[in-house]
Every structure is written in structure tokens, then in C-alpha cells.
PAVEX-949042 format. One record per residue: residue in three letters; x, y, z of N, C-alpha, C in turn; residue number from 1. Coordinates in Angstrom, 2 decimals, padded with zeros to 5 digits. Layout:
<sites>
site type->ala | n_u->X | n_v->Y | n_w->Z | ca_u->X | ca_v->Y | ca_w->Z | c_u->X | c_v->Y | c_w->Z | seq->NUM;
...
</sites>
This chain:
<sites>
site type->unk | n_u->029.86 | n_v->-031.61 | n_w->-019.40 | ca_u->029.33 | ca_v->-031.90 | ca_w->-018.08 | c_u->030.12 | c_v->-033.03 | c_w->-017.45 | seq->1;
site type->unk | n_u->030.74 | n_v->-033.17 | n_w->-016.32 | ca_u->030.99 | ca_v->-034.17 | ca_w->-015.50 | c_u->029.88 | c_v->-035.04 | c_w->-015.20 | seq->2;
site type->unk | n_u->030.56 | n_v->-035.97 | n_w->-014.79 | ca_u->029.63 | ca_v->-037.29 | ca_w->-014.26 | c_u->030.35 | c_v->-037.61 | c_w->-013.25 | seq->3;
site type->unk | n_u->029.74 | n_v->-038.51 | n_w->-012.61 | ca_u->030.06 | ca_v->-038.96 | ca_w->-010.92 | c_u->031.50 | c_v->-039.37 | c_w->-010.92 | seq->4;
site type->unk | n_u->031.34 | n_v->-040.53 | n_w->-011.66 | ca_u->033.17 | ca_v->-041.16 | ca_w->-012.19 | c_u->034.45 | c_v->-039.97 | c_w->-012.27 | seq->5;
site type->unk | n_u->034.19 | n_v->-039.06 | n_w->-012.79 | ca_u->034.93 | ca_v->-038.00 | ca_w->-013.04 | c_u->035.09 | c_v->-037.38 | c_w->-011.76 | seq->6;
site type->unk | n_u->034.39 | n_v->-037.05 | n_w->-011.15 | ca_u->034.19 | ca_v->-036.27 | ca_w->-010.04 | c_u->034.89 | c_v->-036.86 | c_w->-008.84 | seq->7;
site type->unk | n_u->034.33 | n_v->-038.50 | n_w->-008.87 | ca_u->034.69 | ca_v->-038.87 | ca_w->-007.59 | c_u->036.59 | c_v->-039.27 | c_w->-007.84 | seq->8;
site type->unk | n_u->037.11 | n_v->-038.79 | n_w->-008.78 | ca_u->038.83 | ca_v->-038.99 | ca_w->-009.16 | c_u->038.98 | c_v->-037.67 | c_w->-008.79 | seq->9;
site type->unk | n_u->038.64 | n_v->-036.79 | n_w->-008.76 | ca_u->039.34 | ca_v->-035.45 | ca_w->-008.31 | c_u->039.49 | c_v->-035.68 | c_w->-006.69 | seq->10;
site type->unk | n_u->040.71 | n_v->-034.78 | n_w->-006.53 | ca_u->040.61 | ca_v->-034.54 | ca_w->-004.79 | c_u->040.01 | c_v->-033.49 | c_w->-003.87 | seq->11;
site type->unk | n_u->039.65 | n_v->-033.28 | n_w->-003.26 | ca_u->038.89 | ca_v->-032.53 | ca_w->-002.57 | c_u->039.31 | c_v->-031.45 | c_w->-002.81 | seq->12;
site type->unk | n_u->040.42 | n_v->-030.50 | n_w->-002.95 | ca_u->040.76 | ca_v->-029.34 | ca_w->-003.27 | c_u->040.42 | c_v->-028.87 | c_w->-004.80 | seq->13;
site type->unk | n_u->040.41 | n_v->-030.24 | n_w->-005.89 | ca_u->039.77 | ca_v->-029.65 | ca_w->-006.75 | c_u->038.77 | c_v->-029.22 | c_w->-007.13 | seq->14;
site type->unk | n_u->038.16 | n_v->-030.59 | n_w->-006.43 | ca_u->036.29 | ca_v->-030.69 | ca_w->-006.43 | c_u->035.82 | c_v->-028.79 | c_w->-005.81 | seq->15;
site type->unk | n_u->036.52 | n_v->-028.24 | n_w->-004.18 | ca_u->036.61 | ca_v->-027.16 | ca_w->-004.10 | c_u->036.31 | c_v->-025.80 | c_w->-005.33 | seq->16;
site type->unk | n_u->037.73 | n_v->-026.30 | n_w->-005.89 | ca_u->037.63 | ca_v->-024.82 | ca_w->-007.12 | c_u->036.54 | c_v->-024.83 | c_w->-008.18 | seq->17;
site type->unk | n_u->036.40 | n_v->-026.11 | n_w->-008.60 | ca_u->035.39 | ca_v->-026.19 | ca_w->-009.51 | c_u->034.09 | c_v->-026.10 | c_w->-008.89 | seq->18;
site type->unk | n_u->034.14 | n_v->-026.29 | n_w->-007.86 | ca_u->032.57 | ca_v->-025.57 | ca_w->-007.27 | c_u->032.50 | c_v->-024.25 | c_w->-007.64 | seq->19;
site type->unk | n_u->033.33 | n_v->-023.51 | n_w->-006.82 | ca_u->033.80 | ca_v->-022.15 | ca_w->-007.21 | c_u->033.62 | c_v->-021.57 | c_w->-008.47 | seq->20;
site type->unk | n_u->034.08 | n_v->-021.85 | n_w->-009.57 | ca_u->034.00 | ca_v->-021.63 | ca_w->-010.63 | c_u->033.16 | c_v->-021.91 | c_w->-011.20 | seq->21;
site type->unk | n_u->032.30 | n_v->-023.07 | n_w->-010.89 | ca_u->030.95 | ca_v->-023.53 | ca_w->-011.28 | c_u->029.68 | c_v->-022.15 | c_w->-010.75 | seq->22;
site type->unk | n_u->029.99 | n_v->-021.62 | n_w->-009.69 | ca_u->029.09 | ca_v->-020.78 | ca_w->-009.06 | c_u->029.49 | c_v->-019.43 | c_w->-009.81 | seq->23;
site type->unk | n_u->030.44 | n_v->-018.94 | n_w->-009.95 | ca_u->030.74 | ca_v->-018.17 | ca_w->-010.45 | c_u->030.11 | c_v->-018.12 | c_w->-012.22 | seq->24;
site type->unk | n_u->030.16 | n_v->-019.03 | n_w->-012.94 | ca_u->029.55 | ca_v->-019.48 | ca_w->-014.08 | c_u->027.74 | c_v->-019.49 | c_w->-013.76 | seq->25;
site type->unk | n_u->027.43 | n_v->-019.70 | n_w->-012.53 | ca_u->025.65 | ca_v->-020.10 | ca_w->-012.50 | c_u->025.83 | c_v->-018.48 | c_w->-011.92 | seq->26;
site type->unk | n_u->026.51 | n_v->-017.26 | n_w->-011.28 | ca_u->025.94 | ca_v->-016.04 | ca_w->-011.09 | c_u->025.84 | c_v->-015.44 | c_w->-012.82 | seq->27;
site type->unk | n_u->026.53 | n_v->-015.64 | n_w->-013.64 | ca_u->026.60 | ca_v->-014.71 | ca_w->-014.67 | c_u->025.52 | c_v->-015.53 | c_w->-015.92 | seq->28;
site type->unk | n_u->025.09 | n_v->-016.73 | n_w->-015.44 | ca_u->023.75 | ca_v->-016.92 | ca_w->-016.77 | c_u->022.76 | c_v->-016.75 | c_w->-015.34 | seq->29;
site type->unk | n_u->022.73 | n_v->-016.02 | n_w->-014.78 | ca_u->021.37 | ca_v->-016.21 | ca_w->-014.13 | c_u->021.39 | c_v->-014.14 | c_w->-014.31 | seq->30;
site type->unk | n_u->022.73 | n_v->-013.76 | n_w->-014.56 | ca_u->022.39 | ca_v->-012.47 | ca_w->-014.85 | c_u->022.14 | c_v->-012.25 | c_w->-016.12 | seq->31;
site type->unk | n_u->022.48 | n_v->-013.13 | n_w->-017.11 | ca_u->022.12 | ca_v->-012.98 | ca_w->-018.69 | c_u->020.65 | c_v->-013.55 | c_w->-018.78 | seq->32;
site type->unk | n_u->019.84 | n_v->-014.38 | n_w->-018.01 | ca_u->018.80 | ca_v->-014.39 | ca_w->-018.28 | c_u->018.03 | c_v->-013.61 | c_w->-017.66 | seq->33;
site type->unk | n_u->018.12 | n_v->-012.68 | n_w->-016.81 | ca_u->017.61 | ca_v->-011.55 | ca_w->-015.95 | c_u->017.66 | c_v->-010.62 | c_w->-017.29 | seq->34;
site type->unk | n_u->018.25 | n_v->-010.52 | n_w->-018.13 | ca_u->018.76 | ca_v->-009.25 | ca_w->-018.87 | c_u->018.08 | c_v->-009.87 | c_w->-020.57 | seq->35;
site type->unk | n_u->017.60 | n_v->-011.12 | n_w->-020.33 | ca_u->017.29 | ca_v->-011.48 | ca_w->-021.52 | c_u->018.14 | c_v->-012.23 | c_w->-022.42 | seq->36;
site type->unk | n_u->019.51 | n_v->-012.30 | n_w->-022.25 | ca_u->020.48 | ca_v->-012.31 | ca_w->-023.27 | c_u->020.75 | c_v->-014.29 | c_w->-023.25 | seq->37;
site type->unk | n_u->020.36 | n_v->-014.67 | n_w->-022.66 | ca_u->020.26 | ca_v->-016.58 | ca_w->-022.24 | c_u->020.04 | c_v->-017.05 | c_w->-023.33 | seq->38;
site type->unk | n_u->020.60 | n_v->-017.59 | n_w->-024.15 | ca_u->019.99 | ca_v->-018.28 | ca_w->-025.20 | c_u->019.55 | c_v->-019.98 | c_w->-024.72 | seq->39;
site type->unk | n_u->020.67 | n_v->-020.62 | n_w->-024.03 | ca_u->020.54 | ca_v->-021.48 | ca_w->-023.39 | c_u->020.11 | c_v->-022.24 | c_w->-022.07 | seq->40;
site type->unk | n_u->018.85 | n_v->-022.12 | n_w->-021.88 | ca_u->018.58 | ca_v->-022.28 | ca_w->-020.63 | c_u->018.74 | c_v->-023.29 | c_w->-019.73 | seq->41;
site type->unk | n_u->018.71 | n_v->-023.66 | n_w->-020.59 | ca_u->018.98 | ca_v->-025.98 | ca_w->-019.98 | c_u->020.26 | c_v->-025.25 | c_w->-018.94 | seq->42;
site type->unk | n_u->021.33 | n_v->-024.61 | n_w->-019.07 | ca_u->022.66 | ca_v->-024.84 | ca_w->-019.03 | c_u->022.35 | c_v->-024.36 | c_w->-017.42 | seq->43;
site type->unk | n_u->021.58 | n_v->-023.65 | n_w->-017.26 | ca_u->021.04 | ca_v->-023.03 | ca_w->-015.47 | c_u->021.30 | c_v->-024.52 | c_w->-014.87 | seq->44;
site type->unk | n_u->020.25 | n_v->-025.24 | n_w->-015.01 | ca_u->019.47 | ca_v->-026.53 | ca_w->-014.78 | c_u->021.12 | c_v->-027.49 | c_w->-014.28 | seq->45;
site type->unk | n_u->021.66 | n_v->-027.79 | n_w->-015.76 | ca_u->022.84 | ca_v->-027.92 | ca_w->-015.72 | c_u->024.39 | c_v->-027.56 | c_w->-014.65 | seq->46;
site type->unk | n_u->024.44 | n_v->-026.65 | n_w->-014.98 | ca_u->025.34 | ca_v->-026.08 | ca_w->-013.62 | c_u->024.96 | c_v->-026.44 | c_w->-012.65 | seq->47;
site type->unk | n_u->023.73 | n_v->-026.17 | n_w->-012.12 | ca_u->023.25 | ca_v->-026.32 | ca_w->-010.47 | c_u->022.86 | c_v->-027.87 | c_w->-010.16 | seq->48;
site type->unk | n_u->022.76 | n_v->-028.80 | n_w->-011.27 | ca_u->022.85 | ca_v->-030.00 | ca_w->-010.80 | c_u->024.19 | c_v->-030.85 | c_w->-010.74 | seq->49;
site type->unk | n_u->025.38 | n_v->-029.98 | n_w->-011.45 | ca_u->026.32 | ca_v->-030.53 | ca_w->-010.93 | c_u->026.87 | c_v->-030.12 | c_w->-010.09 | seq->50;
site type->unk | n_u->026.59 | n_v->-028.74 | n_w->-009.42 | ca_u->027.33 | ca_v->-028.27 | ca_w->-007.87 | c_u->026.76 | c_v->-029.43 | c_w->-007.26 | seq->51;
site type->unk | n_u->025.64 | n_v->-029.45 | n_w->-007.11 | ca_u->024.96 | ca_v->-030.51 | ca_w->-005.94 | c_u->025.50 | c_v->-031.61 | c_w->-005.65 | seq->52;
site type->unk | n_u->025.62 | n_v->-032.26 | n_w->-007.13 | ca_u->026.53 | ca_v->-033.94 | ca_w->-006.95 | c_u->027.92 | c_v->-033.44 | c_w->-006.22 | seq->53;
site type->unk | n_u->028.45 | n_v->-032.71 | n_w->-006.98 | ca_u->029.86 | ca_v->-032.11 | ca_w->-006.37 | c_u->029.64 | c_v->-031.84 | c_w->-004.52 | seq->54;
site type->unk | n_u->028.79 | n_v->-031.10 | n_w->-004.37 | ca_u->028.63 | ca_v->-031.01 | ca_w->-002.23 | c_u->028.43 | c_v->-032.41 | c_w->-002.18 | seq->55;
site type->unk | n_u->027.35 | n_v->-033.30 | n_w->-003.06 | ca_u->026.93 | ca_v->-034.69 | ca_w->-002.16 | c_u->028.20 | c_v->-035.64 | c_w->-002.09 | seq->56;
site type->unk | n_u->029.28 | n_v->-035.54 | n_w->-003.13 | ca_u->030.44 | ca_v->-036.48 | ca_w->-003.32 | c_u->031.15 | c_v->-036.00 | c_w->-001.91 | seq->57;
site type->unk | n_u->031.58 | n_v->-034.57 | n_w->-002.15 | ca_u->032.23 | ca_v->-034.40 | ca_w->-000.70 | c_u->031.58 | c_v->-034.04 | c_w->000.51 | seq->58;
site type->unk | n_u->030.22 | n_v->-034.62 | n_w->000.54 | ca_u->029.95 | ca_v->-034.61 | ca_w->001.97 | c_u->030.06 | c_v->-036.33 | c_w->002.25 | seq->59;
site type->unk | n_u->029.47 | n_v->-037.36 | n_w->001.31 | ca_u->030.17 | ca_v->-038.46 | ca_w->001.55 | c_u->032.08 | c_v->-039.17 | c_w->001.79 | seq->60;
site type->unk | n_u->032.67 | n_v->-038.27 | n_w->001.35 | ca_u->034.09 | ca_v->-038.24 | ca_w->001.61 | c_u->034.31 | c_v->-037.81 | c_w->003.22 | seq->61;
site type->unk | n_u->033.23 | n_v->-037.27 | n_w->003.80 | ca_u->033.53 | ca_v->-036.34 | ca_w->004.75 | c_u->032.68 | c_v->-037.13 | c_w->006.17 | seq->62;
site type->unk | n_u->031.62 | n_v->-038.11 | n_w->005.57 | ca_u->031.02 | ca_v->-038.69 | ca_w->006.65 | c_u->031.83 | c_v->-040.12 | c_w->006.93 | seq->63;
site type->unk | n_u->032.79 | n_v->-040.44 | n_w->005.96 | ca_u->033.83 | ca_v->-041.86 | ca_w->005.64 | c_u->035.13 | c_v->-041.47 | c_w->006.91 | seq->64;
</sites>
């Protein structure tokens, strides 16, 4: 998992992809737990609280 420190050193084009890829990662356990197959559920929880920090870092980059 990233943390803020980490996050706020990337540049905006990265922070970008790894959103991306982060979403792409939260469509396919939200289809493995639809299907049953989730062993890990925390990891939902997980993903989607670090997109969020990730939009809130670059919407503060963006109101600066």
C-alpha cells in the first residue's frame, strides 16, 4: 500500500496511471467477490482508499 509520502513524490502523470491501474485492479476483486472467489476482502476497502488519497493529492496540486 502507498502512503501519502510516497504519493505526494510521484508526478502527476504517474499518480494518473496508477489510478488507472488501481481501478482496473478494484473492477476485477469486485468481480471475484460477486462470483465468490475473494478470499481477501480488506483489499476492496484498501484499493478504494487509496484512489481517493491519490484524487485528493492531485486535486490539491491542482487548487496550488
Amino acid at each position: 500500500m502507498l502512503n501519502n509520502k510516497d504519493i505526494r513524490a510521484m508526478d502527476e502523470t504517474t499518480i494518473l496511471t496508477e489510478i488507472e491501474n488501481l481501478k482496473k485492479e478494484l473492477f476485477d476483486l469486485r468481480f471475484k467477490h460477486a462470483t465468490g472467489q475473494l478470499e481477501n476482502t480488506a483489499r476492496l476497502f484498501t484499493v478504494r482508499k487509496t484512489i481517493a488519497r491519490m484524487k485528493t493529492i492531485l486535486s490539491e496540486r491542482v487548487g496550488k
